[in-house]
C-alpha positions in Angstrom: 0.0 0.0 0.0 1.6 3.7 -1.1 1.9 6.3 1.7 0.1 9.7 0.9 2.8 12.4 1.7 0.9 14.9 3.4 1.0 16.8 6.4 0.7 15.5 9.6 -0.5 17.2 13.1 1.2 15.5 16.5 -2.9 15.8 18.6 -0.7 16.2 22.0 1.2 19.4 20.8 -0.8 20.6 18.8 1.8 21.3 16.5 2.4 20.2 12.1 5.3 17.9 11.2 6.3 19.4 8.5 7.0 18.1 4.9 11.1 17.6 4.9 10.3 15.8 8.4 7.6 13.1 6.9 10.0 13.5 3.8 12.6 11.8 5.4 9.9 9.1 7.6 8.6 8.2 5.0 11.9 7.6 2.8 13.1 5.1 5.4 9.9 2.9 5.8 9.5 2.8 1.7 13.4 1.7 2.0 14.4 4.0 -0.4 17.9 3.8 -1.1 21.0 5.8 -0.4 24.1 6.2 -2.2 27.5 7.0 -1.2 30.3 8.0 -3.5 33.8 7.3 -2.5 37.2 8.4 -4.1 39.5 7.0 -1.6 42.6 5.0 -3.4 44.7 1.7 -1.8 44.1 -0.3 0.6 41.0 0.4 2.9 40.0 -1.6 5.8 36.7 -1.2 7.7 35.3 1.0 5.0 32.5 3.0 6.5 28.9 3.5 4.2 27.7 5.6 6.6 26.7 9.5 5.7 24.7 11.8 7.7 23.2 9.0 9.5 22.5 6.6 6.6 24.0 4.0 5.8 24.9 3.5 1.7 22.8 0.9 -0.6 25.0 1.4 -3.7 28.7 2.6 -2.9 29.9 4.8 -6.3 33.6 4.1 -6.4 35.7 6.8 -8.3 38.7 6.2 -6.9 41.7 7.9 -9.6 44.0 4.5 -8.8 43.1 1.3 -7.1 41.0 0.8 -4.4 41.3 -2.5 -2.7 38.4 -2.5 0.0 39.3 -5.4 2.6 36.3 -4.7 5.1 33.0 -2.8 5.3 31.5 -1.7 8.6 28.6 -3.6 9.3 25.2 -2.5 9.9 24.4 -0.1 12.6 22.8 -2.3 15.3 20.3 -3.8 16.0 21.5 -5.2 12.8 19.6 -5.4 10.0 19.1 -8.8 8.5 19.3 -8.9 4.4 21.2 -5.6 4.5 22.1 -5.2 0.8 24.8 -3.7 -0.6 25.6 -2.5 -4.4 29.2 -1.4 -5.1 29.9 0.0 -8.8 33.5 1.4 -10.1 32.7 3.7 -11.7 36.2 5.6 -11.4 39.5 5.8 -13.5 41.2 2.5 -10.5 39.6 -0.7 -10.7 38.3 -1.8 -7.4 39.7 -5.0 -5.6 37.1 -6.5 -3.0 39.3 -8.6 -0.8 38.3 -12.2 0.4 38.0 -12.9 4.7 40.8 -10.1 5.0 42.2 -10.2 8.0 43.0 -6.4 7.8 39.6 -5.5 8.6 37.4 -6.7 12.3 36.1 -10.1 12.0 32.5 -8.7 11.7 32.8 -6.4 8.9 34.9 -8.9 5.9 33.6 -9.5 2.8 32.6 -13.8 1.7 33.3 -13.8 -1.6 32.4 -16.3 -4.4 36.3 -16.5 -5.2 38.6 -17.0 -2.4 42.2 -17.7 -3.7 42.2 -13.9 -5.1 40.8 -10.4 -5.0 37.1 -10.0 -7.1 37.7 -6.9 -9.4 35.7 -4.7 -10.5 37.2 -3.0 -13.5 36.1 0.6 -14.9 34.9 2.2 -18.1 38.1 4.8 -18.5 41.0 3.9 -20.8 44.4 3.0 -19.0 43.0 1.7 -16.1 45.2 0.7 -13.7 44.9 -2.9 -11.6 46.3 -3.9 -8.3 48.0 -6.5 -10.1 49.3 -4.5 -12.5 48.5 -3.5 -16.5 45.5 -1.6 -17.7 42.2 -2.4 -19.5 40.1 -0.2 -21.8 36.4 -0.9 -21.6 34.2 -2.0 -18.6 31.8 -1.5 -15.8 32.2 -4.1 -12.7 29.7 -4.7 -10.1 29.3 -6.9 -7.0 26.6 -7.2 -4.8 26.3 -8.1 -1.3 23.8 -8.9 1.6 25.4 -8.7 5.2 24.6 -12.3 6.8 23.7 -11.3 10.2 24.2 -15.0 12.1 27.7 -15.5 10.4 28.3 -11.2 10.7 29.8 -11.2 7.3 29.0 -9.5 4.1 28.4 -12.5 1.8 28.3 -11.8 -2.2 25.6 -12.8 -3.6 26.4 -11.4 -7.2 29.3 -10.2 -9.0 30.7 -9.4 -12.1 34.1 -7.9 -13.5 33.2 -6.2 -16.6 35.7 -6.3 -19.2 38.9 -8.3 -19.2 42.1 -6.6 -17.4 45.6 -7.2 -18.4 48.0 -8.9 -16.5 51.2 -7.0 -16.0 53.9 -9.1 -17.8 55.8 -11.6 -15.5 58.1 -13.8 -16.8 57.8 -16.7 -13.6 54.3 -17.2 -15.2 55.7 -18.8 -17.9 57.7 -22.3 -17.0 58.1 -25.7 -18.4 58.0 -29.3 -17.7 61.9 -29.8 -18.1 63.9 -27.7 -19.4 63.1 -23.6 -20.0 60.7 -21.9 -22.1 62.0 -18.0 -22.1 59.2 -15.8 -22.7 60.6 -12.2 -23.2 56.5 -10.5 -23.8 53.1 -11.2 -24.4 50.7 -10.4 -26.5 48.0 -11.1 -24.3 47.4 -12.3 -20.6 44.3 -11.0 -20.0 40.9 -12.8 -17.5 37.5 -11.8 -16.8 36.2 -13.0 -13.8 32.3 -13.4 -13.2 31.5 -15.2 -9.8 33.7 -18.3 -10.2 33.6 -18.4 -13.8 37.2 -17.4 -15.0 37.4 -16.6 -18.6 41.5 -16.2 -19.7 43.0 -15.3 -22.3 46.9 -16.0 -23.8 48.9 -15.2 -27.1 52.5 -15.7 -26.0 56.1 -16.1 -28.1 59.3 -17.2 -26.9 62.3 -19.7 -27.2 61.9 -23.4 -25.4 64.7 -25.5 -25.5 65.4 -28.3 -23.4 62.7 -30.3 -25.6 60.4 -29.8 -23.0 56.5 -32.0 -23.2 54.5 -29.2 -21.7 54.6 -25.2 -21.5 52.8 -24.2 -18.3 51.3 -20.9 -17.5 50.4 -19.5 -14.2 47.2 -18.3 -14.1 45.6 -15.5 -11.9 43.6 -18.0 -9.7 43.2 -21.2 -8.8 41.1 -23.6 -10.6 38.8 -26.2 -9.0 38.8 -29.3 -10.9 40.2 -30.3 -14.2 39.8 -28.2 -16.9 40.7 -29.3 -20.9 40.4 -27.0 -24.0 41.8 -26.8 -27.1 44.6 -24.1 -28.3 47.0 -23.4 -31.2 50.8 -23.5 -31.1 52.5 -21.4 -33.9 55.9 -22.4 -35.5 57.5 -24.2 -32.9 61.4 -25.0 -33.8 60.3 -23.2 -37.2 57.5 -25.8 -38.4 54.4 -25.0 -39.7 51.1 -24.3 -37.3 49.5 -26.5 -35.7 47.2 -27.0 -32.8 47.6 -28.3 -29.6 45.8 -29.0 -25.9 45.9 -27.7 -22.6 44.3 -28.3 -19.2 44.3 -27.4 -15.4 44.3 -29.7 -12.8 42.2 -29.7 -9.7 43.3 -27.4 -6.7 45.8 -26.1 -9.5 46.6 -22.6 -10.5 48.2 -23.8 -13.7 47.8 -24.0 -17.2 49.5 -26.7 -18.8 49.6 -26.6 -22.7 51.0 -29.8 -25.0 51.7 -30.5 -28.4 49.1 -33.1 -30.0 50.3 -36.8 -28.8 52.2 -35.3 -26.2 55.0 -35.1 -28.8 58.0 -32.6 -27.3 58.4 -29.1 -28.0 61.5 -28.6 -30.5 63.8 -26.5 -29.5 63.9 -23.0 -31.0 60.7 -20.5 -31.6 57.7 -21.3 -30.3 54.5 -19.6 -29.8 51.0 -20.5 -27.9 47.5 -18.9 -28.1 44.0 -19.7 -26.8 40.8 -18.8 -24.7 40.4 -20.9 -21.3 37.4 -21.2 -19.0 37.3 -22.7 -15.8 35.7 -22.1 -12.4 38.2 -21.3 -10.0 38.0 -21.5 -6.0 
């Protein structure tokens, strides 16, 4: 049933509430929601929502660098069960929501669907920066929460990255069964992470040698179970094109990719592409 917004009179003072008073009476029993816009950059632990006396629904991030949030204070008490929470980048720093960080009270950490990483939220600004380094172009990253009032935690319910963010090259993610593979760049080393679905991406040259069966890459999480999917390899030791397989193993955070047959890499140029996706813990 709507509420009719008009003026009230309290019968014992005689005296009119006036509009911005029912304004604001009204606002909280129709649950309207709040938002709060913060530009604060690194790490933040216990984040407050609350402004003016109410506490945020949708937190507007637009934080100029990285903002890694390791805690939110929880409800005001008593505590409100179901308490939801929206939080948006919407800045020119992705955001990095931080899983059981021990940074922030007990009460106010964040559950997340991912635990063996931060859940990003990248932007919609070119040359966006990431906590683990490299940029991204286009996006718009979301996660929602709902504060879980018997295990006083902020448990996502929903979540989202946006577009893919780049990897800041490394060369220790790139290793081999025996032997070396020397990877000097990459074209791409980019993920998307929605939830637990992890969605990566690789196009990689370098010199092997040591004949080695697999080239392994470290990826940015870890994945649950075992994963196969098909890639290409381009002109290894010179030859022509030709495409190959990789997979993850459970409890693993990496990729290992083979030659058809588990024939050995030759030794000289070599270069590996594909598109993984896995759910990751």
């Amino acid at each position: 049933m709507s509420i009719t917004r008009t003026t009230a009179t309290d019968g014992a003072a005689g005296t009119d509430w006036n509009n911005a008073f029912l304004q604001s009476v009204y606002d909280q029993i129709d649950g309207r929601w709040t938002r709060q816009t913060v530009s604060s950059t690194g790490t933040q632990n216990n984040l407050s929502i609350t402004s003016a006396s109410l506490e945020a629904d949708v937190l507007h991030c637009t934080n100029a660098t990285v903002l890694s949030i390791t805690g939110i204070i929880a409800p005001a008490s008593p505590v409100k069960p179901g308490k939801r929470l929206w939080i948006v980048a919407a800045g020119a720093g992705v955001v990095e929501l931080s899983h059981q960080n021990a940074s922030s009270t007990a009460a106010n950490r964040l559950a997340n669907f991912t635990t063996t990483g931060v859940s990003p939220g990248a932007t919609g600004i070119a040359g966006v920066t990431c906590l683990a380094g490299g940029t991204t172009a286009i996006a718009g990253g979301a996660a929602c929460y709902v504060y879980d009032d018997v295990n006083s935690r902020w448990r996502m319910v929903a979540h989202d990255q946006g577009s893919f963010l780049t990897r800041t090259f490394a060369a220790g993610n790139y290793t081999a069964s025996t032997g070396t593979w020397t990877v000097a760049s990459a074209t791409r080393d980019a993920f998307k992470l929605t939830g637990r679905e992890l969605h990566y991406k690789f196009d990689t040259s370098g010199t092997t040698s040591g004949t080695p069966t697999q080239v392994r890459i470290t990826l940015p999480f870890t994945a649950t179970a075992v994963d196969d999917m098909s890639y290409y390899i381009a002109n290894t030791g010179g030859a022509a094109s030709e495409t190959g397989f990789g997979f993850t193993a459970a409890a693993s955070a990496t990729l290992a990719l083979q030659r058809n047959a588990a024939a050995a890499f030759a030794a000289g140029t070599v270069s590996v592409g594909g598109t993984l996706i896995c759910e990751v813990t």
